[in-house]
C-alpha positions in Angstrom: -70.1 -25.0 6.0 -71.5 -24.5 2.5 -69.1 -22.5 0.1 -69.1 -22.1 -3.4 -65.5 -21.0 -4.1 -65.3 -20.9 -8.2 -61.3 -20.1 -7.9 -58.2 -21.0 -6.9 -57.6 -19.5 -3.6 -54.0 -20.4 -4.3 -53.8 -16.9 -5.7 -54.6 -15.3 -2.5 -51.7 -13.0 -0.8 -50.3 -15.3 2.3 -50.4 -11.9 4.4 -54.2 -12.0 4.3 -55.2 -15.2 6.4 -52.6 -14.4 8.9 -54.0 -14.6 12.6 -52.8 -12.9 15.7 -49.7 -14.7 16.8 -50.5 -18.1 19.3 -47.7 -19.2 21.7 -45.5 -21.6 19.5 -46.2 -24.3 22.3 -49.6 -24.3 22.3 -50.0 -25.4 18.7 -47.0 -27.6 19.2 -48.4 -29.5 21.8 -51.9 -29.8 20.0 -51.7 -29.2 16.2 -55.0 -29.4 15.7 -55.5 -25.9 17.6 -54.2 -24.0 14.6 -56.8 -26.4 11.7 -59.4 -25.3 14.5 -59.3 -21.4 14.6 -58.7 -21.7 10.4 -61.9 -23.5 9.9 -63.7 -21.3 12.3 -62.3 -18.2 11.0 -63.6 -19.6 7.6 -67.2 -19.9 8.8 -67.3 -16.2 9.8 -70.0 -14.5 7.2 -67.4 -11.7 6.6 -64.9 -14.0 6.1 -67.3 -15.4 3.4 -67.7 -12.7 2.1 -64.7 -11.4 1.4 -63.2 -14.1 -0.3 -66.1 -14.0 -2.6 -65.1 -10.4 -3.5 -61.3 -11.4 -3.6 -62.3 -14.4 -5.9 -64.1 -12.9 -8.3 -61.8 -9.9 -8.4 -59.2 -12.4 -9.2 -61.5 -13.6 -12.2 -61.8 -10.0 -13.8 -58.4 -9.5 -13.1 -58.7 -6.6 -10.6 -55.7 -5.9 -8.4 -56.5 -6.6 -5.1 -58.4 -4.2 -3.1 -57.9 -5.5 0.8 -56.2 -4.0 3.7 -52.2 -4.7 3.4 -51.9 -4.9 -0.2 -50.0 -2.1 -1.3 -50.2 -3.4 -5.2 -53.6 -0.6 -5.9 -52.9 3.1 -4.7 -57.2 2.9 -3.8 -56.7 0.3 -1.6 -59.3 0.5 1.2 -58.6 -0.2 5.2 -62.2 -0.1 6.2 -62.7 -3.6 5.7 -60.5 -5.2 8.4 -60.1 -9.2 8.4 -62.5 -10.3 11.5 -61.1 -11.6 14.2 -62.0 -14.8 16.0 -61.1 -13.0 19.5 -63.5 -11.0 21.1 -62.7 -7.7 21.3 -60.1 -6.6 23.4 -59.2 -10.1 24.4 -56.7 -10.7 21.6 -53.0 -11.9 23.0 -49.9 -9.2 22.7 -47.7 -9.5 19.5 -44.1 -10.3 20.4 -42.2 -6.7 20.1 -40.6 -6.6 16.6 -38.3 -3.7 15.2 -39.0 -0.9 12.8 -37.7 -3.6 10.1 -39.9 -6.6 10.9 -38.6 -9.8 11.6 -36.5 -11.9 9.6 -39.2 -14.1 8.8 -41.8 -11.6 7.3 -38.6 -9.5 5.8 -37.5 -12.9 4.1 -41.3 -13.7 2.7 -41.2 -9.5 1.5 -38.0 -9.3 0.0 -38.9 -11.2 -3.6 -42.6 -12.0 -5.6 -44.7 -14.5 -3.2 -44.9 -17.8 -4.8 -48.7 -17.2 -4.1 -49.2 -14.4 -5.8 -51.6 -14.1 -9.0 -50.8 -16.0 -11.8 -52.1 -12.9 -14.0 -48.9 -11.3 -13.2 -46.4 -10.9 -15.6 -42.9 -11.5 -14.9 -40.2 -9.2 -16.4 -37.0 -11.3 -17.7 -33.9 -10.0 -16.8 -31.9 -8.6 -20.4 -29.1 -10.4 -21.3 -25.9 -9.3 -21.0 -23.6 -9.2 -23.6 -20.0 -9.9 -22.9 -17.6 -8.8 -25.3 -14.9 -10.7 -27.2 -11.8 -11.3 -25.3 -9.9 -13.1 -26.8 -8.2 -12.7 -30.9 -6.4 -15.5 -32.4 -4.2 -12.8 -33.9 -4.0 -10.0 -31.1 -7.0 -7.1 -31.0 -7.7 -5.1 -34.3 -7.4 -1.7 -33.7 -9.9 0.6 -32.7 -11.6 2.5 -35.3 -9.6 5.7 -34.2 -6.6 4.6 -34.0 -7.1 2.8 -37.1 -7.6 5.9 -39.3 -5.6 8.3 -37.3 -2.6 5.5 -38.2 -3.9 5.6 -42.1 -3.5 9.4 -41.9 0.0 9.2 -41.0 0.5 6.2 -43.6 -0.2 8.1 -46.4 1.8 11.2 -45.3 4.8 8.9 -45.3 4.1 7.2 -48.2 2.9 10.9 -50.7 4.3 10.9 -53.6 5.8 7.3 -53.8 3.6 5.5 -56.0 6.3 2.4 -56.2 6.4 2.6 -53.1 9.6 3.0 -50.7 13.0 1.6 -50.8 15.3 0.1 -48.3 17.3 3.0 -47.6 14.0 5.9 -47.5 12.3 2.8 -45.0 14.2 4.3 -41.8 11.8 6.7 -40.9 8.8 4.7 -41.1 10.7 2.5 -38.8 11.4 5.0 -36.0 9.0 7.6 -36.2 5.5 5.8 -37.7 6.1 2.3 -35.7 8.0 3.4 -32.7 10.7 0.5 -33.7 14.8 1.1 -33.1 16.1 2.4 -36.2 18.2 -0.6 -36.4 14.9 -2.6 -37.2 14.7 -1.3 -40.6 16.1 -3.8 -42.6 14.6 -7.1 -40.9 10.9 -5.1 -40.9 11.7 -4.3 -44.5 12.7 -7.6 -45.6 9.4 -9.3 -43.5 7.0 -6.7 -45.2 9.0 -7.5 -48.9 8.2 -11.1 -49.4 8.9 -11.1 -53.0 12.2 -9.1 -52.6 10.6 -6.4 -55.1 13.5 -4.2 -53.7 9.7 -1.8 -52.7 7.2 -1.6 -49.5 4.4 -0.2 -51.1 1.5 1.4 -49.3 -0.8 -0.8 -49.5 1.8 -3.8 -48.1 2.7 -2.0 -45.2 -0.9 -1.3 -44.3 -1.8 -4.8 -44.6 1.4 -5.9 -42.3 1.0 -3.2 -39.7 -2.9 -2.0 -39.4 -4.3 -5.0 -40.6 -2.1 -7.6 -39.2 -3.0 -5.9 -35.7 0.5 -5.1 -35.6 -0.8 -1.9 -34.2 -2.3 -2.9 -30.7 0.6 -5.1 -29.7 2.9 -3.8 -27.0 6.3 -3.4 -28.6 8.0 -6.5 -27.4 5.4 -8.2 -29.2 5.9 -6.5 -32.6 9.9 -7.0 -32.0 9.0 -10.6 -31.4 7.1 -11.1 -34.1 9.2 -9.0 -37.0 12.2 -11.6 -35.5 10.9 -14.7 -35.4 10.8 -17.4 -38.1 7.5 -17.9 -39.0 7.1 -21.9 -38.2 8.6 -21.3 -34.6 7.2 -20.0 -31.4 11.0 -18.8 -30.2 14.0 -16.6 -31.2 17.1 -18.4 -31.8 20.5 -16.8 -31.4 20.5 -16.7 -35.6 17.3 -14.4 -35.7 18.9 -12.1 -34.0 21.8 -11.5 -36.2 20.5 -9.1 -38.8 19.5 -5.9 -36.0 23.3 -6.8 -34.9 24.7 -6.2 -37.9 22.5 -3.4 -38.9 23.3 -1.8 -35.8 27.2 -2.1 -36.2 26.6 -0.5 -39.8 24.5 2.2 -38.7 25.2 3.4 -35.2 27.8 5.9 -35.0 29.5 4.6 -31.5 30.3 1.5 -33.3 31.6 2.9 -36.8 35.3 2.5 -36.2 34.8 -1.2 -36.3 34.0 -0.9 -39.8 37.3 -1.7 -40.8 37.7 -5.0 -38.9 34.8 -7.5 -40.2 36.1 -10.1 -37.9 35.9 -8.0 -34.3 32.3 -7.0 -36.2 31.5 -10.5 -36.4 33.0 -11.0 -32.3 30.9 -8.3 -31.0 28.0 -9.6 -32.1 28.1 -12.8 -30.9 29.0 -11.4 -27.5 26.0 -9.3 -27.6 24.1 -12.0 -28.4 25.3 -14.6 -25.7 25.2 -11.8 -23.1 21.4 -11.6 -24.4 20.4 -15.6 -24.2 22.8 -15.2 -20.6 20.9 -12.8 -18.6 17.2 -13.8 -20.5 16.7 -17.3 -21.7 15.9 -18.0 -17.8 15.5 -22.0 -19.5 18.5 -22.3 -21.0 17.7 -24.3 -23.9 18.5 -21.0 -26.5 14.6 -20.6 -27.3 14.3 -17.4 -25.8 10.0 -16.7 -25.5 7.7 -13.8 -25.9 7.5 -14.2 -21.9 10.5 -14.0 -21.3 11.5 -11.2 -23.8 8.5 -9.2 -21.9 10.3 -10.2 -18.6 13.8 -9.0 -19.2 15.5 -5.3 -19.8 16.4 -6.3 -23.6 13.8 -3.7 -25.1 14.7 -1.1 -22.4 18.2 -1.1 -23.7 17.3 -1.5 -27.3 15.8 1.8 -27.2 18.6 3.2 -25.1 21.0 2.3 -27.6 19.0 3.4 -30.5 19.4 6.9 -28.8 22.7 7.3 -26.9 25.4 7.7 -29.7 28.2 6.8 -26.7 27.5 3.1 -26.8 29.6 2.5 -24.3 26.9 4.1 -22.2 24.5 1.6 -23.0 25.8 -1.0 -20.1 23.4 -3.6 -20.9 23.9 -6.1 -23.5 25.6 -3.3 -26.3 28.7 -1.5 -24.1 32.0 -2.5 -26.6 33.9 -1.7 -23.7 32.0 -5.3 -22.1 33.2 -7.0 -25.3 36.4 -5.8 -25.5 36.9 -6.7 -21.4 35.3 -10.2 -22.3 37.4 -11.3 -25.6 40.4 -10.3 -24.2 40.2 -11.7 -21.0 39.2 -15.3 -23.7 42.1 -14.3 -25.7 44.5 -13.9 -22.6 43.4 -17.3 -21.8 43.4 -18.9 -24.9 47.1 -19.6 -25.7 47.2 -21.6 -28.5 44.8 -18.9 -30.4 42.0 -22.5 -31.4 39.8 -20.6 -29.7 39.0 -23.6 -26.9 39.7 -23.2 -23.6 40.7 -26.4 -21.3 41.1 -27.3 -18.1 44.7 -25.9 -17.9 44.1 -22.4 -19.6 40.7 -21.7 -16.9 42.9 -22.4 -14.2 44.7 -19.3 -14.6 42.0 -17.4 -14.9 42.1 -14.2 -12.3 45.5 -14.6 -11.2 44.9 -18.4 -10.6 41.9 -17.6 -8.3 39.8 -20.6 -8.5 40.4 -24.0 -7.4 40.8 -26.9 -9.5 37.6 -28.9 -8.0 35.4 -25.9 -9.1 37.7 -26.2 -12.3 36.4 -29.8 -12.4 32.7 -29.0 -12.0 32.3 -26.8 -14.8 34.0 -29.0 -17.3 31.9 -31.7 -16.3 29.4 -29.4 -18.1 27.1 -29.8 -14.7 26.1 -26.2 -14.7 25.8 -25.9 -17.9 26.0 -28.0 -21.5 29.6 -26.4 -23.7 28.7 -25.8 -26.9 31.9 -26.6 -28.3 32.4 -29.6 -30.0 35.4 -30.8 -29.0 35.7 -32.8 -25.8 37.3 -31.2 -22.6 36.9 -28.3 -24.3 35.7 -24.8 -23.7 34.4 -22.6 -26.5 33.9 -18.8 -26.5 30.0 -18.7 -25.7 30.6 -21.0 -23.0 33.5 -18.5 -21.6 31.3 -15.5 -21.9 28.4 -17.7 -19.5 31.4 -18.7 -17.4 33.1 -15.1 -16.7 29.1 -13.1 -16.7 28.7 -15.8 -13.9 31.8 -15.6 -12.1 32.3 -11.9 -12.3 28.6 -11.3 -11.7 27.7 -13.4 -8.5 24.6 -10.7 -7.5 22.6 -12.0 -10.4 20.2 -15.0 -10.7 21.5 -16.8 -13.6 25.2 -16.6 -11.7 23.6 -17.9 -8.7 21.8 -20.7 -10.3 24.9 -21.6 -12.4 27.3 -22.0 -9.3 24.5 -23.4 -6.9 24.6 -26.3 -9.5 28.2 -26.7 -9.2 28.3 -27.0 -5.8 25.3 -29.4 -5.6 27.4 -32.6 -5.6 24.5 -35.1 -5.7 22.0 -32.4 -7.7 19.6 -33.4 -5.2 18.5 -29.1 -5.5 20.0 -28.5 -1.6 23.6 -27.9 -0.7 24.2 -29.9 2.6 27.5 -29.0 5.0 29.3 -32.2 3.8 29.4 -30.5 0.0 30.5 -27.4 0.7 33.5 -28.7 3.0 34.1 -30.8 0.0 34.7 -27.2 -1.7 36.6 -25.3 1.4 39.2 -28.1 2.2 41.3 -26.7 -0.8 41.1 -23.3 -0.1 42.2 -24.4 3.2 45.0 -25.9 2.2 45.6 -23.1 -0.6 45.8 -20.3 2.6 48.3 -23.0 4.4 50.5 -22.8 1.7 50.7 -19.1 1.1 51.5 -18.9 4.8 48.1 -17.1 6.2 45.9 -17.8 8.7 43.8 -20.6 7.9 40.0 -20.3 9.0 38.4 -23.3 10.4 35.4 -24.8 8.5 33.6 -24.8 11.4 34.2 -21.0 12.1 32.9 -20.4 7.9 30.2 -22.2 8.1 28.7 -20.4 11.1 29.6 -17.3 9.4 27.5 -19.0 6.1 24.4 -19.2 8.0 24.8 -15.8 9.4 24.8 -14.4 6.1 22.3 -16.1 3.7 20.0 -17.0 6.8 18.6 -20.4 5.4 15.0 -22.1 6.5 16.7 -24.7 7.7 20.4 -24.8 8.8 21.6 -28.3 7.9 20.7 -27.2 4.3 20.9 -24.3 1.6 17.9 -24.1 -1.0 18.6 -22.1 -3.9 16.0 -20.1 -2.7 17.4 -19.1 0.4 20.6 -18.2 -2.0 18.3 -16.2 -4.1 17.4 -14.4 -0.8 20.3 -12.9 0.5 22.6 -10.7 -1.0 25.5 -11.8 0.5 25.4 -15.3 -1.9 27.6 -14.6 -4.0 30.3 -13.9 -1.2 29.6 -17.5 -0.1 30.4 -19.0 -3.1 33.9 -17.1 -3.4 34.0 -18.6 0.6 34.0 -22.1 -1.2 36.7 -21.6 -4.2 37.5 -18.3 -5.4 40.3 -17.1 -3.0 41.2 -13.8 -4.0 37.4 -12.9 -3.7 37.3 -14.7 -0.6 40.4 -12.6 1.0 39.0 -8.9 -0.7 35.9 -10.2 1.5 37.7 -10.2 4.5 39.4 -7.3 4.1 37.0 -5.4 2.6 38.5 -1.3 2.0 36.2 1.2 3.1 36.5 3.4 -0.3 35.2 0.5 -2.5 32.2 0.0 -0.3 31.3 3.7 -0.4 31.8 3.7 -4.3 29.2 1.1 -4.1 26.5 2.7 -2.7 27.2 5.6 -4.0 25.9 4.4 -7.8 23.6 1.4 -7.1 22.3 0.9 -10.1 26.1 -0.2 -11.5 25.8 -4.4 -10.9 29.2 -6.3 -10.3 29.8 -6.7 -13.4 29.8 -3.2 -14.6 32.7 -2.6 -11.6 34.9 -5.5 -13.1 34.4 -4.3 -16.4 35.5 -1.1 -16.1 38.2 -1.7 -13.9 39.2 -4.4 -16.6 39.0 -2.0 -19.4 41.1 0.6 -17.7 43.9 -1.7 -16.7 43.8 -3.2 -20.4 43.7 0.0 -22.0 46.9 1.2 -20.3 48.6 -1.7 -21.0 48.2 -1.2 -24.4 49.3 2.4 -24.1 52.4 1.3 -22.5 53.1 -0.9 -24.9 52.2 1.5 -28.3 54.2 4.1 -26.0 57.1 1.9 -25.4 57.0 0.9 -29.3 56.6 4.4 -30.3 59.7 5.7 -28.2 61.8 3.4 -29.3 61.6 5.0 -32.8 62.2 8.1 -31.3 64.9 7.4 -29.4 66.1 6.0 -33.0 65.8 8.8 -34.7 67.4 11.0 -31.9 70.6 9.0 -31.9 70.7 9.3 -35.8 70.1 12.9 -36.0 73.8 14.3 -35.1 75.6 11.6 -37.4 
């Protein structure tokens, strides 16, 4: 066969030299069946032909004009393919679906890798993926930007000199959404020069274009707080909101008088505040975990509630005065240490003197007092939030740590009997019932319902709310007797405000019974004069 072919038949569409379909095991068992019927399919003169046609259509860059190609809307059918079968002797297709099979869908579905060269391949457009990330947080949109501007300059019309310390207040609350009580420390971080003025223009470059405006407010707290070399808070940063807040709100004005009990309440705040949210307990107290806790919550609640003893978390005086009495009760010698002696007492003598023993051996947690075998006030206001709060996480992890002898992190059978022996022998000696070990620690795995029952993880702890029970099982023994004589009337006070922790049930118990034995005694006081002056009056 003599062909003069000036082209690359590469270019050729695959669909065109298909044949009718031969059994698969024909041309398996003779491969050269299928080179056979090619060449003699070749040697037909339409088959010649044609590929003449396609060829030098191909050279003037004609689309295709052939039965099957869909790529010209003139395509012509009259010009089938010839067939090497006579007619009506071809073999019958294999039945395919509507869809076509998987094969000839697979070879449809993209461009054939035989196609023309002189087609042109459209490039997909890049996409462009915006910034996500800002070293110093997202600058604000441009709407938000200028709407903020507006409200800049209404604040700041007809102050030149800009704004002073005391005229600062409003721009706090109302402009950047800020507790009142941040006025001072935002003044003094915007003031670098302590010019005794916030201009305008200082402000807008702090606020708008420090991208103080897109951060979520425990963010901008955070960062009006913290020193500028640290990546914390310390206890000290957050001194200055306390003592703005005792000079400003008006629940806490009759303390105005007594600098020192100023001075106490703060620091109780502020231990209460590393307590329940310094999770790490090294007093650097993290953006994530000032975004985890309540603390902003009850910032803004106390910024608006003028009853501050409404404000249970963190701020309630009634908490402080509970708290440094209870210290002060304690604290016989007036040193302001605690020791092993004065704890013991604590609650009517309620704990036992190996729990005693554990948490001066600073296991649970480091005293911050620097005298040895003693307790100082911060590490009394951990000790009684924990003891009086046994529902809450850091309580549980406190006393898990106590009774986790070896501090391997699991609390085997052998430790807590260590505990329970002496509150054995504490119910023998008051004369009641004692409870067998055996009989409590059945009554153990009942309640907190551990993975394993030769153990206790602190996470099976954290899982049941009956933990803190347990733990008054092993060494507080007033707690442990309430337990088992629980009174009907408390329980339904419980659940009738659930929202009130353990805590917020001793506490105001506390303060009640504290506050009428102080009326008793003023009243006592009082009548005596009266009874004075009565005995005086006839003479």
């Amino acid at each position: 066969m003599e062909m003069e072919l000036n082209g690359d038949l590469a270019s050729l569409d695959a669909e065109l030299l298909q044949l009718p379909e031969v059994s698969p095991l024909a041309l398996k068992s003779n491969p050269y069946i299928g080179q056979g019927l090619f060449e003699q399919w070749l040697s037909l003169p339409e088959t010649n032909r044609l590929v003449k046609s396609l060829v030098n259509d191909a050279k003037a860059g004609i689309p295709l004009n052939v039965p099957g190609n869909t790529s010209s809307p003139n395509a012509s059918t009259s010009n089938p393919i010839p067939s090497m079968f006579p007619a009506g002797s071809a073999p019958p297709l294999s039945p395919r679906s509507s869809a076509g099979s998987p094969r000839i869908t697979k070879l449809r579905a993209g461009p054939s890798s035989l196609g023309s060269p002189l087609k042109l391949v459209s490039e997909p457009a890049k996409e462009l993926i915006p910034q996500f990330y800002f070293q110093n947080e997202r600058p604000p949109p441009k709407e938000l930007r200028e709407r903020s501007l507006f409200r800049i300059n209404q604040f700041f019309y007809g102050h030149s000199d800009g704004l002073q310390m005391n005229e600062f207040k409003t721009v706090t609350k109302e402009l950047c959404k800020l507790p009142s009580f941040f006025s001072t420390i935002l003044f003094r971080k915007i003031d670098v020069n302590c010019t005794g003025f916030v201009t305008r223009d200082a402000f807008v470059d702090f606020w708008v274009n420090g991208n103080m405006l897109t951060m979520d407010i425990a963010t901008q707290i955070y960062t009006i707080m913290k020193q500028p070399d640290k990546k914390y808070l310390v206890q000290d940063d957050f001194k200055p909101v306390l003592r703005e807040l005792l000079a400003t709100h008006p629940g806490l004005e009759f303390l105005q008088s007594t600098p020192e009990f100023q001075e106490r309440y703060a620091e109780t705040v502020i231990h209460r505040i590393f307590y329940y949210i310094n999770r790490a307990g090294n007093g650097h107290l993290t953006l994530r975990e000032l975004k985890r806790g309540n603390l902003i919550t009850a910032m803004l609640h106390a910024d608006e509630e003028e009853d501050i003893n409404k404000v249970l978390r963190y701020f309630s005086y009634e908490h402080f005065y509970v708290i440094y009495c209870k210290f002060w009760e304690l604290d016989t010698d007036h040193d302001f240490l605690i020791d092993k002696e004065n704890l013991i007492r604590y609650g009517n003598h309620a704990l036992t003197y190996r729990i005693v023993d554990r948490i001066f051996s600073q296991i649970p947690r480091k005293f911050t007092s620097s005298v040895e075998g003693k307790m100082g006030y911060e590490d009394f206001v951990y000790f009684i939030l924990a003891e009086e709060d046994k529902s809450s996480e850091p309580s549980l992890e406190y006393w898990f740590k106590c009774i986790d002898l070896d501090g391997n992190g699991v609390i085997t059978r052998n430790e807590m009997q260590f505990f329970y022996e002496e509150q054995l022998h504490r119910m023998e000696c008051m004369a009641q019932e004692p409870v067998l070990f055996e009989d409590i620690l059945c009554q153990i795995v009942d309640m907190i319902g551990p993975e394993d029952e030769s153990y206790f993880t602190l996470r099976d702890m954290k899982g049941s709310k009956l933990s803190g029970s347990v733990f008054n099982i092993l060494f507080n023994l007033n707690k442990f007797m309430a337990f088992e004589t629980r009174d009907p009337f408390l329980i339904r006070q419980e659940r009738e405000n659930p929202t009130l922790t353990e805590w917020d049930r001793f506490a105001h118990r506390e303060y009640i019974r504290l506050s009428m034995e102080e009326d008793v005694e003023d009243a006592s006081n009082g009548s005596a004069e009266v009874w004075d002056e009565s005995l005086e009056a006839p003479f």
